[in-house]
C-alpha positions as CSV (number, residue, x, y, z in Angstrom):
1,X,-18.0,14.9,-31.4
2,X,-20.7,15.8,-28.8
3,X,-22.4,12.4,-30.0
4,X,-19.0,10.3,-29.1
5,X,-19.1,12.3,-26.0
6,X,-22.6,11.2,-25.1
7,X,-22.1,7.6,-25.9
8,X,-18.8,7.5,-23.8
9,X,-19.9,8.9,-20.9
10,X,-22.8,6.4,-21.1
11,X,-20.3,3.6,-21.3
12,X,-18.6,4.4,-18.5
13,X,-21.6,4.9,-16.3
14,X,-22.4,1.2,-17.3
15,X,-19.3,-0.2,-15.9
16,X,-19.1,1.8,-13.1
17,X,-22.4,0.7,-12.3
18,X,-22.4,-3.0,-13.3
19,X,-20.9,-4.3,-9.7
20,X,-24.6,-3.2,-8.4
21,X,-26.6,-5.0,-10.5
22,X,-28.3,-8.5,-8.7
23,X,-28.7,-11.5,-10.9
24,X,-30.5,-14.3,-9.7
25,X,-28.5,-17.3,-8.6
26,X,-29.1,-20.5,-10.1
27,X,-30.5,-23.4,-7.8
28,X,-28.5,-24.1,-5.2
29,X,-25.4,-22.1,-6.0
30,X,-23.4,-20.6,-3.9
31,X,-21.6,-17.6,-3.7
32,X,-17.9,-17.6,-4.0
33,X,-15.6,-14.2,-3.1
34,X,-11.6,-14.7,-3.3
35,X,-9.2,-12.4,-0.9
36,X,-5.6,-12.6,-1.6
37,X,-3.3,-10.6,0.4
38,X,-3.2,-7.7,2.8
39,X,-6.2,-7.2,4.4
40,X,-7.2,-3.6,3.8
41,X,-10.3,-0.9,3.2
42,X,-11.0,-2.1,-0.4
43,X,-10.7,-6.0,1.2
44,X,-13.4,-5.1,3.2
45,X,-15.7,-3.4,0.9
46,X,-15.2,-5.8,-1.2
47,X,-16.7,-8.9,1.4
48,X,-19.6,-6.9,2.3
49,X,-20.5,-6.3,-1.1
50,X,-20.5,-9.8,-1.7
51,X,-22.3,-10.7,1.5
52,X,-25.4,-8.4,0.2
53,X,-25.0,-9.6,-3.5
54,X,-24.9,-12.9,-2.3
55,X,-28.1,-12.3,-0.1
56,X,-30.1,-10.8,-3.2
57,X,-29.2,-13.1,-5.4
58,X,-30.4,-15.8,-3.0
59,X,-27.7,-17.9,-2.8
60,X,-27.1,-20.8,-0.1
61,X,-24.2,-19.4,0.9
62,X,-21.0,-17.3,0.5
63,X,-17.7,-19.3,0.5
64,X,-14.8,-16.7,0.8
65,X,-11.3,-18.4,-0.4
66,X,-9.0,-16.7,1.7
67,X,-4.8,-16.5,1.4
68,X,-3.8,-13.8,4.0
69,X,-0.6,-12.8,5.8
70,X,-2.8,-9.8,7.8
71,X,-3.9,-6.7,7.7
72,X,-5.3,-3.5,9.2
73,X,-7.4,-3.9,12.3
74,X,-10.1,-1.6,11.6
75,X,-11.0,-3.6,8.2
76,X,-10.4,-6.6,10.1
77,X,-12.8,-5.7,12.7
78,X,-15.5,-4.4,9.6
79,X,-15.3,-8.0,8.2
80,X,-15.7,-9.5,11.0
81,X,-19.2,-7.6,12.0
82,X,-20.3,-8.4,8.1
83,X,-19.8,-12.1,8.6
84,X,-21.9,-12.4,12.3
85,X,-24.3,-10.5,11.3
86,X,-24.8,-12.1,7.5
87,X,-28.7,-13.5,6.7
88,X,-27.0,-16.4,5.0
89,X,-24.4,-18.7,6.2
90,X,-20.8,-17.6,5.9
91,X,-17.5,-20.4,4.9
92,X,-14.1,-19.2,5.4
93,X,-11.9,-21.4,3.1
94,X,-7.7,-21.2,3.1
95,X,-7.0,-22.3,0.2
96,X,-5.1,-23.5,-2.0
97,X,-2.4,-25.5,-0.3
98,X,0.3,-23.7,0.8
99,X,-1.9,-20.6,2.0
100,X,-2.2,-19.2,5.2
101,X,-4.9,-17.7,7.2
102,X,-2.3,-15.1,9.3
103,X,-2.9,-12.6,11.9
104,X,-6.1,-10.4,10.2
105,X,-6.8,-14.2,9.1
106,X,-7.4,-15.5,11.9
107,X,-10.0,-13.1,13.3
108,X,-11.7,-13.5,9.9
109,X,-11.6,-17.7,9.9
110,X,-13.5,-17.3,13.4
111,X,-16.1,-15.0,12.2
112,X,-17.1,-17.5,9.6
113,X,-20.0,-20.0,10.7
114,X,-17.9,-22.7,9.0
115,X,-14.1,-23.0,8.9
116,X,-12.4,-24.9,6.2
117,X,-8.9,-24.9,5.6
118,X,-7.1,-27.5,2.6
119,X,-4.5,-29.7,3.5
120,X,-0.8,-28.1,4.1
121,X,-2.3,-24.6,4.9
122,X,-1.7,-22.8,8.2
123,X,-3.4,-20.2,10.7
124,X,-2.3,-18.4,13.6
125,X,0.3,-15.5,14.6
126,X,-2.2,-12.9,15.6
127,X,-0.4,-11.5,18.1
128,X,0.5,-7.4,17.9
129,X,4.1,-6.6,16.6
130,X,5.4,-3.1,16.0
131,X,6.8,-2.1,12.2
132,X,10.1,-3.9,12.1
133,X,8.4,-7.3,13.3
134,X,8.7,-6.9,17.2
135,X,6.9,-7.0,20.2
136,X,5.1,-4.0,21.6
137,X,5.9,-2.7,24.9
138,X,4.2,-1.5,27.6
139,X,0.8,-0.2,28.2
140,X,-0.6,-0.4,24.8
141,X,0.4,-3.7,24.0
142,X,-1.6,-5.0,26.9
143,X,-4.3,-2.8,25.8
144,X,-4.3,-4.1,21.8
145,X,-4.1,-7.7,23.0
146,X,-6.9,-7.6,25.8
147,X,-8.8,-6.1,23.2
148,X,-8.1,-8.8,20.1
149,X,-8.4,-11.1,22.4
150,X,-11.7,-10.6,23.8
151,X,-13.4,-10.3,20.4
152,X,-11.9,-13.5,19.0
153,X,-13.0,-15.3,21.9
154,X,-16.3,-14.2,21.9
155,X,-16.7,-15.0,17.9
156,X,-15.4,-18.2,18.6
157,X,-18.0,-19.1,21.1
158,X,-20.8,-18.0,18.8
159,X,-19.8,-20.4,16.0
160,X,-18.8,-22.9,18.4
161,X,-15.5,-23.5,17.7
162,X,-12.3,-23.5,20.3
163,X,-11.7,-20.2,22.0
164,X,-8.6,-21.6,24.4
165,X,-6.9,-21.5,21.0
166,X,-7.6,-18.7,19.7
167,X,-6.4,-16.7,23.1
168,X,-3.4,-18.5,22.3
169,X,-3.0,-17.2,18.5
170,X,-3.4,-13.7,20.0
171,X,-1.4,-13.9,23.2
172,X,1.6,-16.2,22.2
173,X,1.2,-15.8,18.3
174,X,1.0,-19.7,18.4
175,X,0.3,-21.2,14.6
176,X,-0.7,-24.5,13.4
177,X,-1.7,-26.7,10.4
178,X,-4.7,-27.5,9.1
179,X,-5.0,-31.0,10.7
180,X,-4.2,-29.6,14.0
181,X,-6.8,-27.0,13.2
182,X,-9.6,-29.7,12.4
183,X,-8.5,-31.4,15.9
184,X,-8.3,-28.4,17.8
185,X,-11.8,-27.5,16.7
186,X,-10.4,-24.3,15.2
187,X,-12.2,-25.5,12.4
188,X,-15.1,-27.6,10.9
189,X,-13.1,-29.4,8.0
190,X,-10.5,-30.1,5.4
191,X,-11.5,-29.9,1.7
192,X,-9.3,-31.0,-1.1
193,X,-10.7,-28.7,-3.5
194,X,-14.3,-27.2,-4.1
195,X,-16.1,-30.4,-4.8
196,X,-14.9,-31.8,-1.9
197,X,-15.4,-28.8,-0.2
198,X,-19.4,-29.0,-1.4
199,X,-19.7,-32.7,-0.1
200,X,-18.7,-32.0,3.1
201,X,-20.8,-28.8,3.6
202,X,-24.0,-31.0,2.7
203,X,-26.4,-30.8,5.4
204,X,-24.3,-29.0,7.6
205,X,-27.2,-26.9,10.0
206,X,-26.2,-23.3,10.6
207,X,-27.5,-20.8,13.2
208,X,-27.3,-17.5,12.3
209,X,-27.6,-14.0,13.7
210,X,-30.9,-13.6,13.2
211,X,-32.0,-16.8,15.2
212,X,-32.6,-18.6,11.4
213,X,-31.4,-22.0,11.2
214,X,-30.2,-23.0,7.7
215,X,-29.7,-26.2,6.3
216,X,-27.4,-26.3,3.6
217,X,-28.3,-28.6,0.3
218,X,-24.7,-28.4,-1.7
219,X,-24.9,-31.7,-3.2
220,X,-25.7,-30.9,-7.0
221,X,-24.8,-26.9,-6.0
222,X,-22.2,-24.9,-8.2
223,X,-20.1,-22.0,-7.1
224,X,-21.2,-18.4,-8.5
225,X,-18.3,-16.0,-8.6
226,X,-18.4,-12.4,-7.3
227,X,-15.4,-10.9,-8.7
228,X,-13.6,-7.5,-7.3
229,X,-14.2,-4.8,-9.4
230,X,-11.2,-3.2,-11.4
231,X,-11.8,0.0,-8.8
232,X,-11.8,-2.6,-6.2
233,X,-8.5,-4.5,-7.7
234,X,-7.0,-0.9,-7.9
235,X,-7.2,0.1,-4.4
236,X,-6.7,-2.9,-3.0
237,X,-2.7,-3.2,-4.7
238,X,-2.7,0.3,-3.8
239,X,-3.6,-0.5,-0.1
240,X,-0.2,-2.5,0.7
241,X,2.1,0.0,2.2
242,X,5.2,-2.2,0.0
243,X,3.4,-0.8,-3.0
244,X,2.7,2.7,-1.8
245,X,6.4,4.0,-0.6
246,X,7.6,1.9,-4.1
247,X,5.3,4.3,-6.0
248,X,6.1,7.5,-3.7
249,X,9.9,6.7,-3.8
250,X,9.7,6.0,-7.7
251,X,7.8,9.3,-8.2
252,X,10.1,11.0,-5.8
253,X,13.2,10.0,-8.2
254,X,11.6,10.7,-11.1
255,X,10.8,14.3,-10.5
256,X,14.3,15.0,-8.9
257,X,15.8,13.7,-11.9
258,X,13.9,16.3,-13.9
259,X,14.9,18.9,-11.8
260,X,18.6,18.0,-11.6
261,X,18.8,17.5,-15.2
262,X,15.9,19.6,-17.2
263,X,14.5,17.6,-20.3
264,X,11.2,16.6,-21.6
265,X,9.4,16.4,-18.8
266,X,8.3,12.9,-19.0
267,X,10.0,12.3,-15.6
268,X,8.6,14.8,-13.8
269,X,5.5,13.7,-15.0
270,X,5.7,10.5,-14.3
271,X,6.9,11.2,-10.9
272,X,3.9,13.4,-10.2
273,X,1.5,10.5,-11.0
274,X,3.4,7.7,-9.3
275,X,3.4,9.6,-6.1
276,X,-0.3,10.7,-5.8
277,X,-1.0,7.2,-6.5
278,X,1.4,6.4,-3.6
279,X,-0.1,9.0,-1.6
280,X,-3.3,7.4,-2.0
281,X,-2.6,3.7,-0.6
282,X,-0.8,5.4,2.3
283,X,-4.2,7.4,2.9
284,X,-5.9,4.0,3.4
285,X,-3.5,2.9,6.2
286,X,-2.8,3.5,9.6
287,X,0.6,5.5,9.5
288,X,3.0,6.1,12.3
289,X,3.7,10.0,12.6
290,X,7.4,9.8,13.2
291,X,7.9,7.4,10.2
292,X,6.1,10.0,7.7
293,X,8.2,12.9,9.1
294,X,11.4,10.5,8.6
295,X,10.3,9.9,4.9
296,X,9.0,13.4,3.7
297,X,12.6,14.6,5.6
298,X,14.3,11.9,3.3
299,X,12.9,13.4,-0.2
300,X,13.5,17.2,1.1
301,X,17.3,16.4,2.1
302,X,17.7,14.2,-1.7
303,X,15.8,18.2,-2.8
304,X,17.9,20.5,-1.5
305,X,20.9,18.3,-2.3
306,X,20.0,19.5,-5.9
307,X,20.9,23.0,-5.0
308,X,23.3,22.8,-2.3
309,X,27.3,23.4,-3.0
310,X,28.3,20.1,-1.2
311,X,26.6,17.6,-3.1
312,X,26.3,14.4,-1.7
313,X,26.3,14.8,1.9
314,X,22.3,15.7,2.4
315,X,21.9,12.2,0.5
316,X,23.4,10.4,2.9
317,X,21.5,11.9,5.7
318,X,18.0,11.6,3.7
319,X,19.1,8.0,2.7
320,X,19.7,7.2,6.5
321,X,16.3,8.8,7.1
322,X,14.5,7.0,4.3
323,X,15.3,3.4,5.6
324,X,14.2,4.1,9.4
325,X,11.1,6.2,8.1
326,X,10.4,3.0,6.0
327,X,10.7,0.3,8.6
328,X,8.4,3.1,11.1
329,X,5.7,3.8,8.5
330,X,3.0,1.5,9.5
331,X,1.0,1.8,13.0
332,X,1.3,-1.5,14.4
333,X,-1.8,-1.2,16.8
334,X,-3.9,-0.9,14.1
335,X,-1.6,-2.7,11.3
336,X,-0.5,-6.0,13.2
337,X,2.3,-7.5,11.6
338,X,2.4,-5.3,8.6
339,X,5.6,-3.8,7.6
340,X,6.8,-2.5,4.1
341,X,9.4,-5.3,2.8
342,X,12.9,-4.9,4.0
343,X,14.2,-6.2,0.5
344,X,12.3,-3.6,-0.8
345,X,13.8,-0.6,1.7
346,X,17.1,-2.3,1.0
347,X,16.8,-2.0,-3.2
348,X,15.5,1.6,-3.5
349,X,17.9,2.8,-0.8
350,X,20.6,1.5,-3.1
351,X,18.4,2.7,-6.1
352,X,17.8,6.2,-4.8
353,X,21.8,6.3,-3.8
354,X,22.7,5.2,-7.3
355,X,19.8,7.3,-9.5
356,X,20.9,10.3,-7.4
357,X,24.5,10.0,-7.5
358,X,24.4,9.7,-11.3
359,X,22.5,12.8,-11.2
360,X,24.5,14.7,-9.4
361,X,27.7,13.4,-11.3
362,X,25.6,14.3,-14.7
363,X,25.5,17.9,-13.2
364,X,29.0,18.3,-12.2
365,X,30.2,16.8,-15.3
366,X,28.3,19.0,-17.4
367,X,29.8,21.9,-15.7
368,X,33.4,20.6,-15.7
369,X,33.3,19.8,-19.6
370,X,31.9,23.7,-20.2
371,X,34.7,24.4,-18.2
372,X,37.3,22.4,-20.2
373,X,35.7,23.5,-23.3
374,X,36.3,26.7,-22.4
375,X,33.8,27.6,-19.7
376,X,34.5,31.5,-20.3
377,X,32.3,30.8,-23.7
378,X,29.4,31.5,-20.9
379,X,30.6,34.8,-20.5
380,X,28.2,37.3,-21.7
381,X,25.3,34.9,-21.9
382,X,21.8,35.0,-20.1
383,X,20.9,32.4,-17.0
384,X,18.0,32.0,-14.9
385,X,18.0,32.4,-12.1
386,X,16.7,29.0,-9.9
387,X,17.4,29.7,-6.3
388,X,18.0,33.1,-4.8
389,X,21.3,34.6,-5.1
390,X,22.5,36.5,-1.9
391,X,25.3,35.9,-2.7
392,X,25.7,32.5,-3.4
393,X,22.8,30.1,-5.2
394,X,22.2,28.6,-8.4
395,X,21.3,29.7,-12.2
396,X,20.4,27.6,-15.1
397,X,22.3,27.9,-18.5
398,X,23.5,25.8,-21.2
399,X,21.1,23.2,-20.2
400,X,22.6,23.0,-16.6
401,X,22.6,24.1,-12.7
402,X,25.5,26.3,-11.6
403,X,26.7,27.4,-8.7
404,X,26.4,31.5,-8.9
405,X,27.8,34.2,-6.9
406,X,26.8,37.9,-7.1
407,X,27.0,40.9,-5.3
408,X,23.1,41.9,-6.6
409,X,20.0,40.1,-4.5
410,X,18.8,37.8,-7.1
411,X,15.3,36.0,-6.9
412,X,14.2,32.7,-8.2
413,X,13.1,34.1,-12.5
414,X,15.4,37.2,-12.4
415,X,17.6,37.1,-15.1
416,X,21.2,37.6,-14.3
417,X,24.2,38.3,-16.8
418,X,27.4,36.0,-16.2
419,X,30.3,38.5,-16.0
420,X,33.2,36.0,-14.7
421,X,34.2,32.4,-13.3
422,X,35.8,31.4,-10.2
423,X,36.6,27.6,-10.8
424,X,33.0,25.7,-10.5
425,X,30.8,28.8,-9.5
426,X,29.9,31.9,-12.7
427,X,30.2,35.5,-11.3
428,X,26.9,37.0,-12.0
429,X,25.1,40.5,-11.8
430,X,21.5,41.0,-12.7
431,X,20.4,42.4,-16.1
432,X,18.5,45.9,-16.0
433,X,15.0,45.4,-16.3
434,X,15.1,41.4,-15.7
435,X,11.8,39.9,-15.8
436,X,10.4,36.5,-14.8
């Protein structure tokens, strides 16, 4: 057993360690890296550890294929430094058709010393918009925006492509197509695929940060992928705030399901996993304080519910808080344009109103069909107590939640005979020398 141990643990120090590992890069090649999606921590990790892979394993060049609706400034900004300051020249490609170089796109496109884009792709819409899609007001908008806008500007001058635009991208959220892009001089060409995308980048001279000018030679090159790592893949679908209130709220329902209606335990333990996990890819992103306090209100209101004596009512306040939490969650002065999907607020706020109703129906059914059954059978039995009693709170019995009433002080474990019923709620008393 301690063998298997040994031999495991070396295993997994192997793959944890294999994304480290420099292999030399055969002549010619270049580098290729692939973003899809938000733009986030693990995003750029994930660049600069292909920028330095690429540079040890002495490749031409990096070509990062890039599909983007935005992201989160600070990563944005982290990619950005990676790609000026890179010892070997940098391509940004948007591909494949159809794709789109938004927002945190655009900021990464200029950073590139080449700019390719295929045909029927887009860039643009960088400009700042709060977490239901509008404009900023005020002060800070101004201040985000001066601040985009200087960086952009100055990125675009130091690979010599068209800063006027790029203002505009920021300022007026302007967007274009690729072939406006090429005449625009927002970028250096238009590739049909990677082999055209090699002949064009033959003999292309780039200068980079270092004051080295390269000359690339891609004619007979080949592209060498650098794939994220499973870690990598995990944190970066963890990283989009759609995905992390889907896993919280999931987790959320799955543990108050356990709670309303006692089982196996699977849902609770599900629950508990699905929202660390959740937890997690909110840690990664810039959160708006009044949108957490309007969600972790939401899941307390659908908690109590469990326990209080008019059920139903708390859920409608906590569904009500849960939508505007949602839509308030993400900071947009670090987040441009980064919002969790209004489809998906609109199907778990019908999910949550339909998982908790059935619960709570589950409950009170239970307790009306004891009671039709002849719900003075509980008289004389043992329940639990689950919230304190003084004088009204609830016990467990019969594998259900009751309303209780007693004229004894009862804690949450005491043990409390049922001496009566009053229509829904059992007439308790506590049991001499109740333990927990």
């Amino acid at each position: 057993m301690r063998q298997l141990r040994i031999i495991a643990l070396i295993v997994w120090l192997s793959l944890v360690m294999l994304p480290s590992f420099s292999y030399a890069a055969a002549d010619n090649a270049l580098c290729m890296a692939s973003v899809s999606g938000i733009i986030n921590p693990a995003v750029a990790d994930y660049l600069q550890r292909s920028v330095i892979q690429a540079e040890r394993q002495a490749c031409q060049g990096l070509v990062i294929k890039l599909n983007t609706p935005g992201g989160l400034t600070s990563s944005t900004w982290q990619i950005g430094e990676t790609l000026l300051n890179a010892k070997l020249p940098v391509i940004v490609y948007v591909t494949p058709q159809g794709a789109n170089a938004g927002s945190a796109g655009v900021f990464i496109t200029y950073a590139a010393h080449i700019a390719a884009m295929a045909p029927n792709t887009n860039i643009g819409a960088a400009h700042p918009v709060d977490g239901s899609g509008s404009d900023i007001d005020g002060d800070l908008r101004d201040k985000i925006t001066n601040d985009a806008v200087a960086r952009i500007t100055t990125w675009a001058k130091s690979n010599g492509r068209d800063p006027e635009w790029a203002e505009q991208a920021v300022r007026q959220s302007v967007s274009i197509g690729s072939s406006e892009a090429l005449e625009r001089g927002v970028i250096n060409l238009i590739a049909q695929d990677d082999a055209d995308l090699l002949r064009q980048l033959n003999g292309r001279q780039v200068n980079l940060a270092n004051g080295t000018q390269v000359t690339l030679q891609t004619q007979a090159s080949a592209f060498q992928a650098i794939e994220m790592t499973w870690l990598e893949r995990l944190l970066h679908f963890l990283g989009d705030p759609t995905i992390a209130t889907m896993l919280i709220s999931l987790g959320s329902l799955g543990i108050y399901f356990e709670a309303a209606n006692p089982g196996l335990g699977v849902g609770g333990f599900l629950g508990v996993i699905s929202i660390c996990l959740g937890l997690y890819g909110l840690s990664v992103l810039p959160l708006n304080t009044v949108g957490v306090v309007l969600l972790i209100l939401a899941f307390v209101l659908f908690a109590v519910d469990i326990f209080a004596t008019a059920h139903g009512a708390l859920t409608i306040g906590g569904l009500a808080s849960f939508v505007i939490g949602a839509l308030l969650l993400v900071d947009p002065a670090e987040a441009p344009g980064i919002i969790v999907s209004r489809a998906l607020i609109t199907g778990l706020s019908v999910g949550l109103a339909v998982i908790i109703g059935l619960s709570l129906w589950i409950m009170r059914r239970s307790k009306l069909v004891g009671r039709g059954a002849g719900g003075e059978r509980l008289i004389g039995t043992i329940a639990k107590v689950r919230s304190t009693v003084a004088p009204e709170g609830t016990v467990f019995v019969d594998g259900a939640l009751w309303q209780a009433r007693s004229d004894d002080a009862l804690t949450v474990g005491d043990q409390a005979e049922i001496v009566g019923l009053e229509g829904l709620t059992l007439i308790v008393r506590r049991v001499a020398h109740s333990g927990r």
